[in-house]
SELO-772282 format. One record per residue (C-alpha): residue number from 1; x, y, z. Coordinates in steps of 0.5 Angstrom, whole numbers, plus 500, padded with zeros to 3 digits. Each point is the difference from the previous one (the first is absolute). Example, Ala and Ser with C-alpha at 12.3 -4.5 7.8 and 13.67 -1.06 7.14 Angstrom:
! residues 2
ATOM     i    xx    yy    zz
ATOM     1   525   491   516
ATOM     2   502   507   498
//
This chain:
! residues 418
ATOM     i    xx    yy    zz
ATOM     1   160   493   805
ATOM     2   505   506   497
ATOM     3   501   505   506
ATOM     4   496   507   499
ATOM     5   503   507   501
ATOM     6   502   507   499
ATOM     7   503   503   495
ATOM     8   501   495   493
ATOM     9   507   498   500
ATOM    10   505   503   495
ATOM    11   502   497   494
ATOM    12   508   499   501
ATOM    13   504   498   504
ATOM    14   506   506   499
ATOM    15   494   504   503
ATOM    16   504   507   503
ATOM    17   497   498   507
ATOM    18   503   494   500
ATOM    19   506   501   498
ATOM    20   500   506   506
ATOM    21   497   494   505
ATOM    22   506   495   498
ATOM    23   505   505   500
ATOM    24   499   502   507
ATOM    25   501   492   502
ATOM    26   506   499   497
ATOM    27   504   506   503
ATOM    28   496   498   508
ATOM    29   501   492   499
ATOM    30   507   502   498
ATOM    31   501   504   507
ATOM    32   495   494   504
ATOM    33   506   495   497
ATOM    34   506   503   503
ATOM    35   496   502   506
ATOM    36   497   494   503
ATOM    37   508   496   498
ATOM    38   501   505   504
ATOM    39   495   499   505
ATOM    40   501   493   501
ATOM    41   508   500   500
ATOM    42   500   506   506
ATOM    43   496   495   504
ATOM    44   502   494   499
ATOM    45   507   503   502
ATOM    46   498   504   506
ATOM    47   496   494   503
ATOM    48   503   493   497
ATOM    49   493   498   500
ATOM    50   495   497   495
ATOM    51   494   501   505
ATOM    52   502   507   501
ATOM    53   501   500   491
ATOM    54   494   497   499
ATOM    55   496   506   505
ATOM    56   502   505   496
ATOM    57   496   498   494
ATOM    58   495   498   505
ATOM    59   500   508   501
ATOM    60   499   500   493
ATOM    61   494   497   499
ATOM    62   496   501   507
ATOM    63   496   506   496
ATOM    64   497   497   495
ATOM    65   497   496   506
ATOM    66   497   506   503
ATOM    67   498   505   495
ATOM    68   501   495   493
ATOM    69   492   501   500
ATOM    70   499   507   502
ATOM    71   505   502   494
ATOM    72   496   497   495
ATOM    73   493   505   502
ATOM    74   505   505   500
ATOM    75   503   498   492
ATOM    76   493   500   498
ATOM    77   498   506   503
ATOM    78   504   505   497
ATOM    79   505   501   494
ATOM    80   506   495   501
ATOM    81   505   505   497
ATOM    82   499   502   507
ATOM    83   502   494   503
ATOM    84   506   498   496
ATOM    85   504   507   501
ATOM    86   497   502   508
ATOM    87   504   493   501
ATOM    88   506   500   496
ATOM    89   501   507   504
ATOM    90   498   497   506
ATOM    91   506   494   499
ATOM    92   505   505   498
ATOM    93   500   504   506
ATOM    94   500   494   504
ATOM    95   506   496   497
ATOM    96   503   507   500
ATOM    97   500   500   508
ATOM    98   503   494   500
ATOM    99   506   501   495
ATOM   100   501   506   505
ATOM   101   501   497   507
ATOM   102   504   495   495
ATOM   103   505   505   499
ATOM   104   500   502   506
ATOM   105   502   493   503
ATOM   106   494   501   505
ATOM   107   495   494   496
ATOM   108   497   494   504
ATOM   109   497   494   499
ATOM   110   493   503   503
ATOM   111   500   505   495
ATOM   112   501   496   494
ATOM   113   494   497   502
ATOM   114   496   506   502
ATOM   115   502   503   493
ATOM   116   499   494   496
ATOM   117   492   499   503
ATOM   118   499   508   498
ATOM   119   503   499   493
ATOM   120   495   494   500
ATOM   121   494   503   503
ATOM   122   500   505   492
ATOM   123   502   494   496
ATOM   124   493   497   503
ATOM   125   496   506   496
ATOM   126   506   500   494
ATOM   127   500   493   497
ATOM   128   493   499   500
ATOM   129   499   507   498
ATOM   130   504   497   494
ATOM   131   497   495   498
ATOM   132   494   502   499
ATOM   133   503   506   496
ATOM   134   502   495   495
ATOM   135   493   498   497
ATOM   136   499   507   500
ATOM   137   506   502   496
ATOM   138   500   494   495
ATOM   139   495   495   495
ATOM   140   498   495   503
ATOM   141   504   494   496
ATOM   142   506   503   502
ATOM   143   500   500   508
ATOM   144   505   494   499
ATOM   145   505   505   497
ATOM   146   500   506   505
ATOM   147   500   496   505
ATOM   148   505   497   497
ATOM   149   505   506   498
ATOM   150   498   503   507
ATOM   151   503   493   503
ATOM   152   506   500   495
ATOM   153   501   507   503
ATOM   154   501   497   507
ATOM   155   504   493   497
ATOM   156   505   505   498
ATOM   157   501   504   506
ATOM   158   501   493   503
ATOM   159   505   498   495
ATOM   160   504   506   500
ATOM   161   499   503   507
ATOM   162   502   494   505
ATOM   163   507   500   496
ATOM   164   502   507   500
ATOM   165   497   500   507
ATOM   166   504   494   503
ATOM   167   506   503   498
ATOM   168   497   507   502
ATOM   169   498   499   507
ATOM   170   507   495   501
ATOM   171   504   507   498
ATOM   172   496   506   502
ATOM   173   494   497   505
ATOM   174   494   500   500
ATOM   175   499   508   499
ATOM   176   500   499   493
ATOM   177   495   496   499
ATOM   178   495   503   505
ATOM   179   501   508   496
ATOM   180   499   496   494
ATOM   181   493   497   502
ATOM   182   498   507   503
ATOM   183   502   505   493
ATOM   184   496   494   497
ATOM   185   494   500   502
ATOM   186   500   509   499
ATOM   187   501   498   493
ATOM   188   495   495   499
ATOM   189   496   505   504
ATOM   190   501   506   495
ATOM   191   499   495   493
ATOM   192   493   498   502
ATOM   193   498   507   501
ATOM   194   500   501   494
ATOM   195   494   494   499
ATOM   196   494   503   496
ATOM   197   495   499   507
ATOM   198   494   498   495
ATOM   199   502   494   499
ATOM   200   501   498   507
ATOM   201   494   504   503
ATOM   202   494   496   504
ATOM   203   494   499   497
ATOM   204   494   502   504
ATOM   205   498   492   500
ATOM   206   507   499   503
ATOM   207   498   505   505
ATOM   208   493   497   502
ATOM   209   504   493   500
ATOM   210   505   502   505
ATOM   211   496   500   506
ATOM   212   498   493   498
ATOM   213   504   496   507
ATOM   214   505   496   500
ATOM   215   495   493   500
ATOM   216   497   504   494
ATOM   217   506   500   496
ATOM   218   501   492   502
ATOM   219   494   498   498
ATOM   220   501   503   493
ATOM   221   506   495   500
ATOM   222   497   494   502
ATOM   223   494   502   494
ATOM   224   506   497   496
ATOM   225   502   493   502
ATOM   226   505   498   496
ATOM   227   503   506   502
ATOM   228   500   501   507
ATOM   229   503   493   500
ATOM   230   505   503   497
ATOM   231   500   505   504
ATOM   232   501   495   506
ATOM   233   504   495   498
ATOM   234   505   505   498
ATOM   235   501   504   507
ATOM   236   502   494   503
ATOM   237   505   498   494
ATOM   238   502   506   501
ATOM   239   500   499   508
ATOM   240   506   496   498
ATOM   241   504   503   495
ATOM   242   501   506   502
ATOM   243   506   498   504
ATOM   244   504   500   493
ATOM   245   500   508   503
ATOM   246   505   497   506
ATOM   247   503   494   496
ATOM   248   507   505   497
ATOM   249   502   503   506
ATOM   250   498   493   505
ATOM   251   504   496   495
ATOM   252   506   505   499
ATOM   253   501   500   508
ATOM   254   499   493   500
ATOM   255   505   499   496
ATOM   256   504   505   502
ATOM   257   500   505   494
ATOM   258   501   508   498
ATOM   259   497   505   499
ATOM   260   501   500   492
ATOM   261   498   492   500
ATOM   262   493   503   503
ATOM   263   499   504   494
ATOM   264   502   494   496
ATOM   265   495   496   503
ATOM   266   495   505   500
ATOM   267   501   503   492
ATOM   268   500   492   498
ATOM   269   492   500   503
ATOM   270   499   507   496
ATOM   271   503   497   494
ATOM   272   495   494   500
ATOM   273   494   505   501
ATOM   274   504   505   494
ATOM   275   500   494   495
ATOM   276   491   499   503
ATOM   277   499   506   499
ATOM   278   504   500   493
ATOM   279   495   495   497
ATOM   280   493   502   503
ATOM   281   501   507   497
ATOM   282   501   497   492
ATOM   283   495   494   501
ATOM   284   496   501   506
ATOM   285   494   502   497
ATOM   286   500   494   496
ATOM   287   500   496   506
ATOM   288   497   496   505
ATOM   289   501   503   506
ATOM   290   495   496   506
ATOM   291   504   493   496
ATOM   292   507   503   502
ATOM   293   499   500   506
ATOM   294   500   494   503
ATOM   295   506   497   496
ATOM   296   505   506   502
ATOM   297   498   499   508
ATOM   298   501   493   499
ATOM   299   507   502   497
ATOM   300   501   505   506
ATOM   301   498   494   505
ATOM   302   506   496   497
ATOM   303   505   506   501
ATOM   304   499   500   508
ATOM   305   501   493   500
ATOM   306   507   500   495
ATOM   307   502   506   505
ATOM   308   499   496   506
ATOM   309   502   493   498
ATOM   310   507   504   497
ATOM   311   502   507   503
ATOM   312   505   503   497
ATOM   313   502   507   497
ATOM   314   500   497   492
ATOM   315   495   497   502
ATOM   316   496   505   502
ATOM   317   501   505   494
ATOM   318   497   494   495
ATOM   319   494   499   504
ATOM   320   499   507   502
ATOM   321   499   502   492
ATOM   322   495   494   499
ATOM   323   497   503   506
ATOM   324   498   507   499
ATOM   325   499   498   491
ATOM   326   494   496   504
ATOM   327   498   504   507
ATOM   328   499   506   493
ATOM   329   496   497   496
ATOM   330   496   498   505
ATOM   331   499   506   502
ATOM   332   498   504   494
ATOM   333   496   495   498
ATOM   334   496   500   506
ATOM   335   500   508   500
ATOM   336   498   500   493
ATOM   337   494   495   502
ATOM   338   498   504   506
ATOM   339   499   506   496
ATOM   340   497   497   495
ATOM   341   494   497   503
ATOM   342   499   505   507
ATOM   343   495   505   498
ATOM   344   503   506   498
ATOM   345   496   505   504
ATOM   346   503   496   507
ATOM   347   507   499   498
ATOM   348   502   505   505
ATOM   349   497   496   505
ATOM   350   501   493   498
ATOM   351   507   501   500
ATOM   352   501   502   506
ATOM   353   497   494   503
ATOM   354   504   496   496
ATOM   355   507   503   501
ATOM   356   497   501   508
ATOM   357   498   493   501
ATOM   358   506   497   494
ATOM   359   506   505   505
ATOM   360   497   499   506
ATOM   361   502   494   500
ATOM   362   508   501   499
ATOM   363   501   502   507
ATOM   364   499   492   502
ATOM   365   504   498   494
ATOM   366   506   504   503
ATOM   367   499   498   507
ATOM   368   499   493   499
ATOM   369   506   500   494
ATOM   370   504   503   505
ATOM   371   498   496   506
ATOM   372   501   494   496
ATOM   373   507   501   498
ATOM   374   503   502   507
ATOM   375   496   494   503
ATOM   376   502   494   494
ATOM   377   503   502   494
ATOM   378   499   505   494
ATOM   379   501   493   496
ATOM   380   494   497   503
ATOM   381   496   506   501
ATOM   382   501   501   491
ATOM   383   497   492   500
ATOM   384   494   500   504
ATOM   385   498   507   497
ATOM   386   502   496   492
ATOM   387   495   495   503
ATOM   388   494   505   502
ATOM   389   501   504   493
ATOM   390   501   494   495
ATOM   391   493   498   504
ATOM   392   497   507   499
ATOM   393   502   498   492
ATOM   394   496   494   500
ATOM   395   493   503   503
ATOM   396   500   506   494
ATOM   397   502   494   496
ATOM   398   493   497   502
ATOM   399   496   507   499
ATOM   400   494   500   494
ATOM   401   500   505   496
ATOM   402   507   504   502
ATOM   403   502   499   492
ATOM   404   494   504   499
ATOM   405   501   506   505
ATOM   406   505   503   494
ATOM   407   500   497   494
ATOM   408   505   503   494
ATOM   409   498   507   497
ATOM   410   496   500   495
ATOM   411   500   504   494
ATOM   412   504   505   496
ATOM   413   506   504   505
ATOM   414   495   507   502
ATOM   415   494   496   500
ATOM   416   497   500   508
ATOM   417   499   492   501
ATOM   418   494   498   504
//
């Protein structure tokens, strides 16, 4: 059943509001990839740990525990402009506070903490706020693409920032890469300003809806078999394939690496995402995107265990390549599937839950990954995690009606499918 809602989607993809919401991500991710390089590096050197590397995406993700539900009302009770710009502002006056006590030598460990989990607590309104703007902006039969571009925006920025900033930061420090993420921010903010707020604005069923509780929201998933199983199956696959977060800076400090191998190893994930999201814009309407799935989680499983069975820096940057071209896809099409088949009039609310549960998740995920390389190995911690996704694989392999779930678009380009 093709999910109800407001106002009819636009025509074109190149729509003057999306371009306004695109351009906004890529000039923050841009900033977002020089400032968690930064981020990552500040701690790993200041403490030595793993585990204390691991806590600080912990303080990252821990919002979306508890205000991952509460921001989803919010999303579908008032326009999502408002959303998008009050968050941007609200981060680039964060991360300003810290470039300062950067440059004034005074930054601490606990203070990069507080800082990423106040950044954090906007990013649980702003990331479901946009995609759930997306439908809102785009016809149906291109959501693939605009998820895609919006995608292609953060893999470039990935590719290009880790690079410039492993030099960056081995040449000036951390200051840089921190103001950069601030004025980033400021920028994004200002581009989206200038959204018509139409578009955006809650109808008055999504106001009536979002008094509907979290158990409301969760029956409205379960209504949908194959999709809630989806669902499920996909936190815990995800449970589990987050650590590639960790694995750069863990494997440059096992084997003994530098600042700018770092920003190899993680520009060689963003080009494999580059490469995803390269081919999804062009075919992806023409794909199926639930029989992708399975087979590029398998592919992911399999590069764990070739990093854990041989870990080495050459190594790393092949596997790491395939890893993010399959994490990627993967990715947009399950985005695109979720959009596609929740009700528009609960978007807001439903991802929200989804990011909420989906995030909640990753603070075990650091912790145990840290845990685990400190108390064994990283080679063995990346062979047990290859193993629980290869079998995470094989149960979506099993799954009825997935292919069903987003078959290839129909119809002439500027149609609305379904």
């Amino acid at each position: 059943m093709p999910p109800a809602g407001p106002p009819p989607a636009p025509v074109r993809l190149w729509n003057r509001d999306y371009l306004l919401l695109l351009q906004g991500q890529v000039v923050s991710q841009v900033g977002d990839a020089f400032y968690m390089l930064a981020v990552f590096w500040f701690v790993y050197r200041q403490t030595g740990s793993p585990l204390a590397t691991g806590t600080v995406m912990t303080f990252a993700v821990l919002p979306y525990v508890f205000l991952g539900p509460l921001a989803g009302r919010v999303i579908d009770r008032v326009n999502k402009r408002r959303v998008l710009v009050g968050a941007d502002l609200l981060r680039g006056l964060i991360v300003a506070g810290v470039t300062l006590l950067a440059y004034l030598d005074r930054l601490e460990v606990w203070q990069v903490y507080t800082a990423v989990a106040l950044a954090a607590c906007c990013t649980v309104f702003f990331n479901p706020a946009v995609t759930a703007s997306i439908p809102c902006l785009v016809p149906r039969q291109d959501m693939i693409r605009a998820n895609s571009l919006g995608g292609m925006a953060s893999s470039l920025a990935a590719v290009v920032s880790p690079l410039v900033g492993g030099v960056a930061i081995a040449a000036v420090g951390v200051e840089l890469a921190f103001l950069i993420n601030a004025v980033s921010y400021l920028l994004s903010a200002a581009s989206e300003m200038f959204i018509s707020p139409a578009p955006l604005a809650p109808s008055p069923a999504q106001r009536e809806g979002s008094r509907l509780g979290l158990k409301e929201t969760i029956a409205s998933l379960r209504a949908q078999p194959t999709l809630f199983r989806l669902i499920c199956a996909s936190l815990v696959v995800n449970f589990f394939g987050m650590a590639v977060i960790l694995l750069p800076i863990f494997a440059v400090g096992r084997l003994g690496g530098s600042s700018v191998e770092l920003g190899v190893i993680s520009s060689s994930y963003a080009a494999g995402a580059l490469v995803a999201i390269l081919v999804l814009s062009t075919r992806g309407p023409r794909l199926n995107q639930g029989r992708l799935i399975p087979p590029l989680l398998a592919v992911f499983g399999l590069g764990f265990l070739v990093l854990g069975l041989h870990l080495e820096l050459a190594a790393a940057v092949g596997v790491m390549v395939v890893l993010g071209l399959c994490a990627t896809t993967t990715r947009m099409c399950y985005l695109t599937i979720m959009q596609r088949r929740i009700d528009r009039r609960m978007h807001g609310r439903a991802f929200g839950v989804i990011m909420a549960a989906d995030t909640g998740l990753q603070p075990a995920t650091y912790l145990v990954t840290g845990a685990l390389v400190e108390a064994i190995s990283l080679e063995a911690t990346l062979v047990v995690f290859g193993l629980c996704v290869l079998a995470g694989a094989a149960y979506l392999f099993r799954l009825p009606g997935l292919a069903a779930l987003a078959p290839p678009a129909a119809g002439k380009p500027g149609e609305r499918s379904e």
